[in-house]
Structure formats: structure tokens, C-alpha cells
ROSE-4610 file (N, C-alpha, C; in Angstrom, 1 decimal, always signed):
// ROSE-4610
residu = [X/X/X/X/X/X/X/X/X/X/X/X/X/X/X/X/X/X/X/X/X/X/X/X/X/X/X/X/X/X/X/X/X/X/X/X/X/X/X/X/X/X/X/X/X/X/X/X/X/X/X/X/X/X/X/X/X/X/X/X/X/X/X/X/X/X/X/X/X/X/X/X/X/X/X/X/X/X/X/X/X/X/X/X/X/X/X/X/X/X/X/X/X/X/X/X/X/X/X/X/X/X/X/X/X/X/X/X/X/X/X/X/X/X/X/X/X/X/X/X/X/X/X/X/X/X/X/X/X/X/X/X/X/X/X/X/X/X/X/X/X/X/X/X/X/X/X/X/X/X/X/X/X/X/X/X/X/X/X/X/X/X/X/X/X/X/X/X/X/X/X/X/X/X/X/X/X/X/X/X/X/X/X/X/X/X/X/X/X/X/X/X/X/X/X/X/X/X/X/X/X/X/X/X/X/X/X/X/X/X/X/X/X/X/X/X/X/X/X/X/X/X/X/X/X/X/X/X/X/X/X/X/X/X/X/X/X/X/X/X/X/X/X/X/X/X/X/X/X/X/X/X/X/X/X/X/X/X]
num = [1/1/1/2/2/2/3/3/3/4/4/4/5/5/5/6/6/6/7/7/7/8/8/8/9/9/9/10/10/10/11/11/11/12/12/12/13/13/13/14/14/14/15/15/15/16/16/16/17/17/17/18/18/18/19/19/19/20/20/20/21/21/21/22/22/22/23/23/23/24/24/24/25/25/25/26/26/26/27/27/27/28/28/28/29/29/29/30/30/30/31/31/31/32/32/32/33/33/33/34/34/34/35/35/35/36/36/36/37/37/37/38/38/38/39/39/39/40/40/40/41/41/41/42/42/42/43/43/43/44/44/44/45/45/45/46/46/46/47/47/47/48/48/48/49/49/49/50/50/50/51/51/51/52/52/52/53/53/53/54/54/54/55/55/55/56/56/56/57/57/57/58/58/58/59/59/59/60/60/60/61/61/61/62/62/62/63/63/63/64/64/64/65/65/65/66/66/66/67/67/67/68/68/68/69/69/69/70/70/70/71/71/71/72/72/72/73/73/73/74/74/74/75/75/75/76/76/76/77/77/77/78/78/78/79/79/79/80/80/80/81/81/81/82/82/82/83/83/83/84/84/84/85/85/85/86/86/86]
x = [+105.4/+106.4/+107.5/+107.8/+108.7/+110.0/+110.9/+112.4/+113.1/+114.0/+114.7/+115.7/+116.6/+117.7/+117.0/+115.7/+115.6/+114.9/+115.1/+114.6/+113.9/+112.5/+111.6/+112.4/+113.2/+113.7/+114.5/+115.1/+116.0/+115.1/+113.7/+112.4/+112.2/+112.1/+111.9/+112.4/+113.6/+115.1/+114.8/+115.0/+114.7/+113.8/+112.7/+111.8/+111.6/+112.3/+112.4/+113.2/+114.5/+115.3/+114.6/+113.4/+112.7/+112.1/+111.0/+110.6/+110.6/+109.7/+109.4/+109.9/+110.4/+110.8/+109.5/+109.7/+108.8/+109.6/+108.6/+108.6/+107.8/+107.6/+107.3/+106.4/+105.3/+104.9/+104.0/+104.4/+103.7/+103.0/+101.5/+100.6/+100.1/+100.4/+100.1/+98.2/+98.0/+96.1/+95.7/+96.7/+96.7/+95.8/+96.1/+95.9/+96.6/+97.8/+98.1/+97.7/+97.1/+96.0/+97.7/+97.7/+98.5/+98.2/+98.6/+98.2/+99.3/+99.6/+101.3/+100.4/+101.4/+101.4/+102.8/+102.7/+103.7/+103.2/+103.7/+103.8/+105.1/+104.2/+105.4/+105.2/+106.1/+106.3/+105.3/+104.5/+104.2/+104.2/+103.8/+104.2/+104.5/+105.4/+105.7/+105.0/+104.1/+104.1/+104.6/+104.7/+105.2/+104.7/+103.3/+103.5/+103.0/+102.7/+102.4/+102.9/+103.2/+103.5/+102.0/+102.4/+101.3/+101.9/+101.3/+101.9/+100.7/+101.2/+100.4/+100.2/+99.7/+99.7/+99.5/+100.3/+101.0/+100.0/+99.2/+98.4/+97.1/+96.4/+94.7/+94.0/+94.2/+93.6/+93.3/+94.1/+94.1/+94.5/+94.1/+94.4/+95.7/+95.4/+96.4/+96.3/+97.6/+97.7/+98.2/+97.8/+98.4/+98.7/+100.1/+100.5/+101.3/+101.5/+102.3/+103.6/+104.1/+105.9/+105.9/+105.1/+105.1/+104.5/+103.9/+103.4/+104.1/+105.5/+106.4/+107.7/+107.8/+108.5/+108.8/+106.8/+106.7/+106.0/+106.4/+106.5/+105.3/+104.6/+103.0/+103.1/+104.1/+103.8/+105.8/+106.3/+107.3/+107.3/+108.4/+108.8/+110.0/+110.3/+111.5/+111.6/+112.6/+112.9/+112.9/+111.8/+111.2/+112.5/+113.0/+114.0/+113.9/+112.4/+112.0/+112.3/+112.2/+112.6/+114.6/+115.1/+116.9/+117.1/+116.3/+116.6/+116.7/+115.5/+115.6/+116.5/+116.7/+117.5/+118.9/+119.0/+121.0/+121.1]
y = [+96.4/+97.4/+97.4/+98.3/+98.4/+98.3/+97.4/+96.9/+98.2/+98.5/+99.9/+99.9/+98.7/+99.3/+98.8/+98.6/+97.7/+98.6/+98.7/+100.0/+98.9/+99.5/+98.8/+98.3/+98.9/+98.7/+97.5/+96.9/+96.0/+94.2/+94.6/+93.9/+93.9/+94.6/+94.2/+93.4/+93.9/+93.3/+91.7/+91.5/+90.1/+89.4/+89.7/+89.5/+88.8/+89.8/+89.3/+88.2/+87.9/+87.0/+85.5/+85.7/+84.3/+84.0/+84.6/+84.4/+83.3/+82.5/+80.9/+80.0/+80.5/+79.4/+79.6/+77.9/+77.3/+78.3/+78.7/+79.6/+78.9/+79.3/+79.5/+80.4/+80.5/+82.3/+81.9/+82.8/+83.4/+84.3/+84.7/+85.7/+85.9/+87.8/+88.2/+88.2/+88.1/+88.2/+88.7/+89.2/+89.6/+88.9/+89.0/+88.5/+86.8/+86.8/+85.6/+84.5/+85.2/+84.4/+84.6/+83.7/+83.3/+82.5/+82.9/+81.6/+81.3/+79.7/+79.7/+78.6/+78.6/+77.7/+77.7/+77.0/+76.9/+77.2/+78.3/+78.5/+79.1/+79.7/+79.9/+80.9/+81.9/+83.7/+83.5/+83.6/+84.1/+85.3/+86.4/+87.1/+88.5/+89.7/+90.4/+92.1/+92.4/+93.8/+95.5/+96.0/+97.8/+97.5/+97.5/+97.6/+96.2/+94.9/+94.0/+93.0/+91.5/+90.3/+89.1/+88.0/+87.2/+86.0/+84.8/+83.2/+82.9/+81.5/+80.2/+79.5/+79.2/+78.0/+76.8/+76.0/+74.8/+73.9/+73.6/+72.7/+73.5/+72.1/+72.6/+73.8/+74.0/+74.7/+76.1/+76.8/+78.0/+79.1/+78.8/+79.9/+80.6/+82.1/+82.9/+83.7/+84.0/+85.4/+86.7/+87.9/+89.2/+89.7/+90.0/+90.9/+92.2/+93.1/+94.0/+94.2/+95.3/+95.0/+95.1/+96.8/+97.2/+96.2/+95.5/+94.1/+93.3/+93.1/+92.6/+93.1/+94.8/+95.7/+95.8/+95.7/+95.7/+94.7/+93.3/+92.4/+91.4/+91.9/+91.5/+90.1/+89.9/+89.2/+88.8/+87.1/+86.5/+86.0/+85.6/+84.6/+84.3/+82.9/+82.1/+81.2/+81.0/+79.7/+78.8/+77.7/+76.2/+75.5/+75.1/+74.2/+72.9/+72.1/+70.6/+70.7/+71.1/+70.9/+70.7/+71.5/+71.7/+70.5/+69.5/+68.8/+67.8/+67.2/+66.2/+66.2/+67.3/+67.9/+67.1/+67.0/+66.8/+65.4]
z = [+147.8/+148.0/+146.9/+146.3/+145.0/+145.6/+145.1/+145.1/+144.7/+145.7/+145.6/+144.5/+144.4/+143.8/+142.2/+141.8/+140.3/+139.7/+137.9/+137.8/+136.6/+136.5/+135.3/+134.2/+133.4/+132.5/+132.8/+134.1/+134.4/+134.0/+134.3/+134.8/+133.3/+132.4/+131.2/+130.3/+130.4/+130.0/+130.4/+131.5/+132.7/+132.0/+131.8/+131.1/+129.8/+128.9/+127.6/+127.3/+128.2/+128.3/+128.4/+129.1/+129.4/+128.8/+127.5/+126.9/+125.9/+126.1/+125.3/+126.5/+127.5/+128.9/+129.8/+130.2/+131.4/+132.8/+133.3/+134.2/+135.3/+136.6/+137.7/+138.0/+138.3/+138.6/+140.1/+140.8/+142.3/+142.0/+142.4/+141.8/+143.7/+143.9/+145.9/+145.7/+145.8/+146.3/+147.3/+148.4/+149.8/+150.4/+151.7/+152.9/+152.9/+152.8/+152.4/+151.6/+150.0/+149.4/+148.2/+147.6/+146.6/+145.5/+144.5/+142.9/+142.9/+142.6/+141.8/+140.9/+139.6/+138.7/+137.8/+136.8/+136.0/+134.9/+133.7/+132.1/+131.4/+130.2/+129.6/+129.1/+129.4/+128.6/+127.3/+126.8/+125.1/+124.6/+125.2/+124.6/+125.4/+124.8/+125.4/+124.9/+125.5/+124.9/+125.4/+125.0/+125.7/+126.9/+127.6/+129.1/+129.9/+129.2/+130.2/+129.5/+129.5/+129.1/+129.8/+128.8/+128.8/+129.2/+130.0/+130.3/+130.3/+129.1/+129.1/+130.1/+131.0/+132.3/+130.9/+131.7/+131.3/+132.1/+133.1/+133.5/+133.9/+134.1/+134.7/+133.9/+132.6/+131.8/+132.3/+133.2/+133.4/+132.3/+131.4/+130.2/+130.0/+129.8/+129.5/+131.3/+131.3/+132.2/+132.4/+132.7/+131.9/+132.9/+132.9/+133.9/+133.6/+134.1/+134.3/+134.4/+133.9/+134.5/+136.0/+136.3/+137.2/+138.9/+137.8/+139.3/+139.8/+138.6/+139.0/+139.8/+139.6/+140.3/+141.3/+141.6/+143.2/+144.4/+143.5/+144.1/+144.1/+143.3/+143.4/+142.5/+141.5/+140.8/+140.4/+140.7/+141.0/+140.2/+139.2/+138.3/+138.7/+138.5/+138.4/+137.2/+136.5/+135.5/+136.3/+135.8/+136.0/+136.0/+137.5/+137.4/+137.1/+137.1/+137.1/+135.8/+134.6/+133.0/+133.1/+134.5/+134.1/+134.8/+135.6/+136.5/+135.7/+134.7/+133.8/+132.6/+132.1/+130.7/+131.2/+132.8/+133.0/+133.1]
């Protein structure tokens, strides 16, 4: 379900800011089926961006802005990298 008050362009913006950061990603699969792993932004294009998973050799992953809009697809900045850095 799309987040009322966030307008794509905010999600892009968001986006680009993280770029080259270890991230967090929650991926919906419905029916309570979920991926999470950890990577890192590589690259950003007009309508989708790409993450390296960082373990278990899960390759690249391409998502959407719009997946992220409406919820289908979660990112957070990887706080286990800010926990050791202090």
C-alpha cells in the first residue's frame, strides 16, 4: 500500500543519499514470505537502483523506486558498520 504523505521524488532523493552505504534491505514476497539481507547501493538509474548483497553470494538486486513507495521493498542504513566505527 503506497505511503500517503511520500512523494517518489522524496524516495529518490533518500536514495541517492545512500548510495555506496551498507544498507539493510527487507524484500515483501507475500503471504508472510520475506528476503532480508545486507548490501550496498551500486548503482542508481532513472527508474530502478541496484544492491550488491554483501554475503552468501546473492548477487545483484534490482529494484524499483516505486517498490519502495509502496512498501514492498525496505531499506535502512546498516547500523552493525556505525556500532563498530564508535
Amino acid at each position: 500500500m503506497r505511503k500517503v504523505d511520500t512523494k517518489i521524488e522524496d524516495i529518490i532523493e533518500k536514495i541517492k543519499s545512500l548510495k555506496g552505504e551498507s544498507v539493510d534491505v527487507e524484500v515483501s514476497r507475500g503471504r508472510k514470505k520475506a528476503l532480508k539481507f545486507s548490501g550496498m547501493i551500486e548503482n542508481i538509474y532513472p527508474s530502478i537502483f541496484t544492491v550488491k548483497a554483501e554475503e552468501g553470494g546473492q548477487g545483484f538486486f534490482s529494484c524499483s523506486y516505486a517498490e519502495v513507495l509502496c512498501g514492498n521493498v525496505k531499506l535502512e542504513k546498516n547500523s552493525d558498520l556505525q556500532a563498530d566505527g564508535a
